[in-house]
DOLUM-882716 format. One line per field, with one value per residue (C-alpha): residue in three letters; x, y, z. Coordinates in Angstrom, 1 decimal, always signed. Layout:
N
code	c(Ala:...) .
x	c(X:...) .
y	c(Y:...) .
z	c(Z:...) .
//
This chain:
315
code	c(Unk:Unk:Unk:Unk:Unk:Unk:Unk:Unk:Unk:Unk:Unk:Unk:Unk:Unk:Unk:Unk:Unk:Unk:Unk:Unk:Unk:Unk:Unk:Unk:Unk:Unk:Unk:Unk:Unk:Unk:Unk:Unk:Unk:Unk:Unk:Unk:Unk:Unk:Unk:Unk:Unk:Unk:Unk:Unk:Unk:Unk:Unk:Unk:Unk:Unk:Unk:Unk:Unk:Unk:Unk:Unk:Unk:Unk:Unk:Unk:Unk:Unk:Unk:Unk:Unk:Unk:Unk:Unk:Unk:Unk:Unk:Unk:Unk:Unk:Unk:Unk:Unk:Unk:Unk:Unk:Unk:Unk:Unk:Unk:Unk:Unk:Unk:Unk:Unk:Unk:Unk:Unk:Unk:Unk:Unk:Unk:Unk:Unk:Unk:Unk:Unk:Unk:Unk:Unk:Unk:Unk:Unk:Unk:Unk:Unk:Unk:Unk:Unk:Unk:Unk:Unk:Unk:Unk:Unk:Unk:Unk:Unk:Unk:Unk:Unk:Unk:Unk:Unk:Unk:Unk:Unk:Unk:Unk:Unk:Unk:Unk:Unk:Unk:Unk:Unk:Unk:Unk:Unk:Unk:Unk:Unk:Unk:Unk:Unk:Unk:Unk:Unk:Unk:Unk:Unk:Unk:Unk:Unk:Unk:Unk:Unk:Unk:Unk:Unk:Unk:Unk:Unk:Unk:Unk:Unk:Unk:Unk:Unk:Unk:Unk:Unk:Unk:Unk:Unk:Unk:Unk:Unk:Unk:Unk:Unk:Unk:Unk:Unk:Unk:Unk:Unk:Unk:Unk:Unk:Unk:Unk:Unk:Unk:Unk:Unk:Unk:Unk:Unk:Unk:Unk:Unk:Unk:Unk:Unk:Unk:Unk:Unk:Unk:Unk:Unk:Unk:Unk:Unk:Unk:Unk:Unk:Unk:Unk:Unk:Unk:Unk:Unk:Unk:Unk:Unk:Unk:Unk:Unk:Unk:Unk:Unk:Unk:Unk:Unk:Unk:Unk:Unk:Unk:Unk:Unk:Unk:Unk:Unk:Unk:Unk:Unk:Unk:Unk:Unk:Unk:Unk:Unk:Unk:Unk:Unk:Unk:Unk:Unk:Unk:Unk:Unk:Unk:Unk:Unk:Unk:Unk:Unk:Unk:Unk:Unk:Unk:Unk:Unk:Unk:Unk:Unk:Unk:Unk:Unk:Unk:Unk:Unk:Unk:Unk:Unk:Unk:Unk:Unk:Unk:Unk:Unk:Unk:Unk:Unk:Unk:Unk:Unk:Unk:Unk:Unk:Unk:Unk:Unk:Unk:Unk:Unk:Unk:Unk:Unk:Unk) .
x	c(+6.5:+9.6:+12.8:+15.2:+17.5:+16.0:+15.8:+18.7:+21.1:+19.5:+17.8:+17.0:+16.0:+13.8:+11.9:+12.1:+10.6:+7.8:+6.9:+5.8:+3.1:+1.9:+3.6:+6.0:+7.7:+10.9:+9.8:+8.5:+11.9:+13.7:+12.0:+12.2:+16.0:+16.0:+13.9:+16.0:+18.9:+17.8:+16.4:+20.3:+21.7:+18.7:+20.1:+23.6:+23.0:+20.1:+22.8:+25.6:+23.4:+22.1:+25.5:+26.7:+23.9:+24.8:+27.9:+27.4:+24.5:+27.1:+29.5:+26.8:+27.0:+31.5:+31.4:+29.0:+31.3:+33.9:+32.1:+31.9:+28.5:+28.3:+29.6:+27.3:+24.6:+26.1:+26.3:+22.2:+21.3:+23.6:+21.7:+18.2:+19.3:+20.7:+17.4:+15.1:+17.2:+17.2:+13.5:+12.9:+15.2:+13.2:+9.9:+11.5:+13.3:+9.2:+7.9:+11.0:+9.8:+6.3:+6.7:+9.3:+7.0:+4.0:+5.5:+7.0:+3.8:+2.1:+4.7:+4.2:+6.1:+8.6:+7.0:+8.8:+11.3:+9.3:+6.6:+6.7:+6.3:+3.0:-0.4:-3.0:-3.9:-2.4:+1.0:+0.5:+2.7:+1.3:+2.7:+0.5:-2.7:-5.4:-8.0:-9.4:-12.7:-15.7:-18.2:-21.6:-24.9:-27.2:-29.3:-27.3:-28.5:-26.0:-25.1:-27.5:-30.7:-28.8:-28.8:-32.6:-34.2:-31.9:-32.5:-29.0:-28.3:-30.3:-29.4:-32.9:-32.5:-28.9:-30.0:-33.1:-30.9:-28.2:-27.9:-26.5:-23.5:-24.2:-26.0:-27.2:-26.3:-28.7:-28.9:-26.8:-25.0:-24.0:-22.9:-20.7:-18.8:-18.2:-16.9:-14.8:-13.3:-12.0:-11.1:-8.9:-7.0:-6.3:-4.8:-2.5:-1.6:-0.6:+1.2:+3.6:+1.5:+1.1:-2.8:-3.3:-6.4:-6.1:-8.5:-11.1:-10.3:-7.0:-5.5:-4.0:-0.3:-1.5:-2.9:-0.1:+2.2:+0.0:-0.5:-4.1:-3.3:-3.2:-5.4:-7.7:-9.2:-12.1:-12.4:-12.5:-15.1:-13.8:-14.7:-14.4:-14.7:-12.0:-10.3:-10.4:-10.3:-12.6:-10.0:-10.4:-8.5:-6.5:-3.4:-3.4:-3.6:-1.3:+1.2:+1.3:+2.3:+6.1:+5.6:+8.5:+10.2:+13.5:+13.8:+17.0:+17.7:+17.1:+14.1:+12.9:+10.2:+7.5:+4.2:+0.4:-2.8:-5.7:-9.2:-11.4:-14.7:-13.4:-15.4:-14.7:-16.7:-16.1:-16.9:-16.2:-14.8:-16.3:-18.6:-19.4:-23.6:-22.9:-25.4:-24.8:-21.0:-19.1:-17.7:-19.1:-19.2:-18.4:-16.7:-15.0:-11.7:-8.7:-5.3:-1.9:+1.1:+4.7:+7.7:+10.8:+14.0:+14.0:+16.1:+13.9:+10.4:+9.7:+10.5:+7.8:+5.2:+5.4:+5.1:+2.3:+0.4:+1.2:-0.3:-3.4:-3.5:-3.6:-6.6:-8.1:-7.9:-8.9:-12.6) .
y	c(-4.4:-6.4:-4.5:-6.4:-6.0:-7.9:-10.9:-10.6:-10.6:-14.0:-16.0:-18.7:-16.8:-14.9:-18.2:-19.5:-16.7:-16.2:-20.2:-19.3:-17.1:-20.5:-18.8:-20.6:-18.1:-20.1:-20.2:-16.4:-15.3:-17.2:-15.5:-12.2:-12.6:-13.2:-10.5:-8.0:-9.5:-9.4:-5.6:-5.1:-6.0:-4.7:-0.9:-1.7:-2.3:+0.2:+3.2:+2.0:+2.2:+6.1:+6.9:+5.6:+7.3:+10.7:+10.1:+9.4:+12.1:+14.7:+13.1:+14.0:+17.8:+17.8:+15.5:+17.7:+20.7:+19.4:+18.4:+14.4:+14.2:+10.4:+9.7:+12.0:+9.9:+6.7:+8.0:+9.5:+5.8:+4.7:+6.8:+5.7:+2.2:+2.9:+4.5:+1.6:-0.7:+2.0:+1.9:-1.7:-2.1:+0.6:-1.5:-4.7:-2.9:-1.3:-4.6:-6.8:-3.9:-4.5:-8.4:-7.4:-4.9:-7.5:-10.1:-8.0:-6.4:-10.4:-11.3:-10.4:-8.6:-11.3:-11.9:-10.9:-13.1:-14.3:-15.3:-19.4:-21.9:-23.2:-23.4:-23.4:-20.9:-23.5:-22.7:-18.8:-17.1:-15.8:-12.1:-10.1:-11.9:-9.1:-10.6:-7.6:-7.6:-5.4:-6.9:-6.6:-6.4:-9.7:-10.0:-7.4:-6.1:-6.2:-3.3:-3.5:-3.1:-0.5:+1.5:+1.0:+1.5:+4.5:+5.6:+6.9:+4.4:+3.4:+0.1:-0.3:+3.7:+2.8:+0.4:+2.3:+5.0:+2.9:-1.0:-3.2:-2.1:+1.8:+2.8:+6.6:+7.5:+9.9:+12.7:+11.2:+8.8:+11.6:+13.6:+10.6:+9.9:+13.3:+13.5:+10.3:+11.3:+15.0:+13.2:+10.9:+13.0:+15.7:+12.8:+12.0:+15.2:+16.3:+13.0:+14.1:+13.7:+15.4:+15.9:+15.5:+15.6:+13.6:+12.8:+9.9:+8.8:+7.6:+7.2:+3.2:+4.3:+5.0:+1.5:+0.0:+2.1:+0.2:-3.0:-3.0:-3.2:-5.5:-8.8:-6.8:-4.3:-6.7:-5.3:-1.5:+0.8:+1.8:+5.2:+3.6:+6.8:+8.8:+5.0:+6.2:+3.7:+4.5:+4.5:+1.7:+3.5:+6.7:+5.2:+4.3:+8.1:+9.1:+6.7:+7.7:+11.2:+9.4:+7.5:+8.0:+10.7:+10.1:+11.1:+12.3:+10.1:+12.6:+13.3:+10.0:+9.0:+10.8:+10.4:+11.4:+11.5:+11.8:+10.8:+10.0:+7.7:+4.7:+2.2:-1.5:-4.1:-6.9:-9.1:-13.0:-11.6:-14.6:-12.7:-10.1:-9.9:-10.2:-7.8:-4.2:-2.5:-5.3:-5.4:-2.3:-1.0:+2.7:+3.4:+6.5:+6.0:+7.7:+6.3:+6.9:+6.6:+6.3:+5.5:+4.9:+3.7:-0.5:-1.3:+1.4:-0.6:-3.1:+0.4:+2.6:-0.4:-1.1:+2.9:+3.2:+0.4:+1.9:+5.2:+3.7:+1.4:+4.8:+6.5:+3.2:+2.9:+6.6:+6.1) .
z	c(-1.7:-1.8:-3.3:-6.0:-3.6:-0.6:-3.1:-4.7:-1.9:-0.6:-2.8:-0.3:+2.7:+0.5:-0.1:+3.0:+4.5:+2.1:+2.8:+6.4:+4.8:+2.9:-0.7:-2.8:-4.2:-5.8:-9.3:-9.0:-7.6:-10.5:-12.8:-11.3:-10.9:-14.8:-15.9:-13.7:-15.8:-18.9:-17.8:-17.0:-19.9:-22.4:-20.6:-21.1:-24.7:-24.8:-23.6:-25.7:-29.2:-27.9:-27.6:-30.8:-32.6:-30.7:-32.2:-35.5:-35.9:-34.9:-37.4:-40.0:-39.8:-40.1:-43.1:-44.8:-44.0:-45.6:-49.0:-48.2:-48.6:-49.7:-46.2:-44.9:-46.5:-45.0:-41.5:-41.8:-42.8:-40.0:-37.8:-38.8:-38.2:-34.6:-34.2:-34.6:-32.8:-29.8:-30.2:-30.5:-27.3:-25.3:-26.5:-24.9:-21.9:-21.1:-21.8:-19.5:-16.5:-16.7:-16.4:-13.6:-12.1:-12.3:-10.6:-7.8:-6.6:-6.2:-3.5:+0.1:+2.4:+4.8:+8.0:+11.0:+12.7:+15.8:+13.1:+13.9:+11.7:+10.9:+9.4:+12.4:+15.3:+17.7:+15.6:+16.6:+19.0:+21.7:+22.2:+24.3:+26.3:+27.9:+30.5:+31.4:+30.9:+31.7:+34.1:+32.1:+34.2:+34.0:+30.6:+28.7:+25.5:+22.4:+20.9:+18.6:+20.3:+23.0:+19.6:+18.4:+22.4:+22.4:+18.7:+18.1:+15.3:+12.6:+10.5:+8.7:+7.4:+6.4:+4.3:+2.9:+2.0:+0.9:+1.7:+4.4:+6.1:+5.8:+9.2:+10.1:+13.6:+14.8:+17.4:+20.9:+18.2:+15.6:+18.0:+20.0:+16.5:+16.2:+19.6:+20.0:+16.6:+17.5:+20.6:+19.5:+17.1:+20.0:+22.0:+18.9:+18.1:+21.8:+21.5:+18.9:+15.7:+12.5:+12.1:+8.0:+6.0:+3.2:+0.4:+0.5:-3.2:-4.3:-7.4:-8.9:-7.6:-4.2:-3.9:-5.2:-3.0:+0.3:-1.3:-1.8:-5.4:-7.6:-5.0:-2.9:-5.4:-4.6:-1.5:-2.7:-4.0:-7.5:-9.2:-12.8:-14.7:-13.0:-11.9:-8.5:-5.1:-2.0:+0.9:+2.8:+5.6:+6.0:+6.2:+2.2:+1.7:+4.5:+3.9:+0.4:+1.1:+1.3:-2.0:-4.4:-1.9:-0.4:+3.6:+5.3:+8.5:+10.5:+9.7:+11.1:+12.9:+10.8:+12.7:+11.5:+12.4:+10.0:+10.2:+7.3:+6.4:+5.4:+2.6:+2.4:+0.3:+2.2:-0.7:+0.5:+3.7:+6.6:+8.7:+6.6:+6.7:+10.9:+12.9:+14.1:+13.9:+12.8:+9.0:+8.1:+4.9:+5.4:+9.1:+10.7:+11.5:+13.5:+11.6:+13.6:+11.2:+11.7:+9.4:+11.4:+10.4:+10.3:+13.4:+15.0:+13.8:+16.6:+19.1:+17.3:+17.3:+20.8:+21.5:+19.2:+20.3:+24.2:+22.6:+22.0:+25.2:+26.6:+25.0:+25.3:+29.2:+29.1:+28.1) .
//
């Protein structure tokens, strides 16, 4: 989520980046500039009222000592005024936030600088091309029959048992999952990487906190009783583990490692009813996370995306 501050300290750029991503976000901004304003100066005013009421309630107390209980009186109803207006200006200042709060969380993150202009995939910019390709015998089969002649995963069960999108891997297939996934969290921890095991089901803050939340609950499983959220990858969980906690620079990088099932909807999403492994509904999943200072970013990307290369080319 965008900080007050990033918008604040240049209005324009703000909006200028946010166009590449095909958002006007001018009349957002303005109004997010004003609410923080009025947020301001409802806190001000808010602070100065408590005080004045601390003040005068003490008054109450040394009057009444010294027999001038009339002005004692005057100063209680003083007080219950200062009260209500300290209550009607906490109402306002909760409301003001919200507002604030709302219109904060709809706005995307800036793209990065080398993000061109543009509205096409001819516009793109072309960062890393890979022709490597594996030569595949004449008539292959896709993966999908590979995984009925061999039996190791079964679609039709998965969607007997549950629907479309939920496959059962069976015997050679179970135990490959189970394989490739203790695999690929021993390569990440002997690369440096915490291994975490976090929980499956996250709370509203925690998809707030990755920006799932509020446009893409769509895409989530949602525990409405407990309003609970599916993960839809180990990184909302793992990331998380930072929300609302302030890190020394030198504790930086932080890197983890966590596997979990992931669940994903994919209401709308194009593609989504597609044959065999693609845009599942519930997938394992090996996350590598790494927070790192800003002008470090662009440095741990390329290092985790080498990482991976790695195990990749080690298969």
């Amino acid at each position: 989520m965008l900080t007050l501050k990033q918008i604040r300290d240049d209005r324009e750029a703000a909006v200028r980046k946010l166009a590449k991503k095909g958002v006007d976000a001018a009349a957002a901004i303005d109004r997010i500039v004003a609410l923080d304003d009025r947020r301001k100066a409802l806190q001000a005013e808010l602070d100065s009222t408590l005080a004045a009421q601390n003040k005068a309630a003490k008054q109450i107390g040394a009057l009444m000592g010294q027999g001038r209980r009339d002005e004692a009186e005057e100063h209680k109803r003083f007080v219950g005024e200062l009260k209500e207006q300290s209550t009607r200006l906490q109402e306002e200042s909760k409301s003001v936030q919200d507002e604030l709060q709302t219109l904060l969380v709809t706005l995307p993150n800036f793209p990065a600088e080398i993000v061109p202009e543009g509205r096409t995939a001819e516009d793109n910019l072309v960062v890393k091309l890979v022709e490597s390709y594996t030569s595949l015998p004449e008539n292959p089969l896709p993966h999908w029959e590979l995984a009925r002649k061999y039996d190791i995963i079964d679609f039709d069960l998965g969607v007997k048992l549950t629907g479309a999108g939920f496959p059962v891997y069976k015997g050679k297939g179970a135990r490959l999952q189970r394989a490739l996934i203790n695999y690929f969290l021993d390569c990440n921890t002997q690369a440096g990487y915490l291994e975490v095991e976090p929980p499956v089901l996250v709370n509203e803050a925690s998809g707030f906190g990755t920006g799932q939340l509020p446009d893409k609950e769509g895409q989530m499983y949602h525990a409405t009783a407990d309003n609970f959220y599916l993960v839809p990858t180990a990184e909302v969980p793992v990331t998380n583990i930072f929300r609302d906690v302030i890190l020394d620079e030198k504790d930086f990088p932080v890197r983890m490692t966590a596997y979990t099932p992931c669940f994903r909807r994919e209401a709308g999403s194009y593609g989504k009813d597609v044959r065999g492994l693609n845009r599942l509904h519930q997938f394992d999943k090996v996350e590598i996370v790494q927070l790192a200072l800003p002008e470090r970013s662009y440095e741990a990307l390329d290092g985790m995306v080498a990482h991976v290369e790695g195990i990749v080319r080690s298969l």
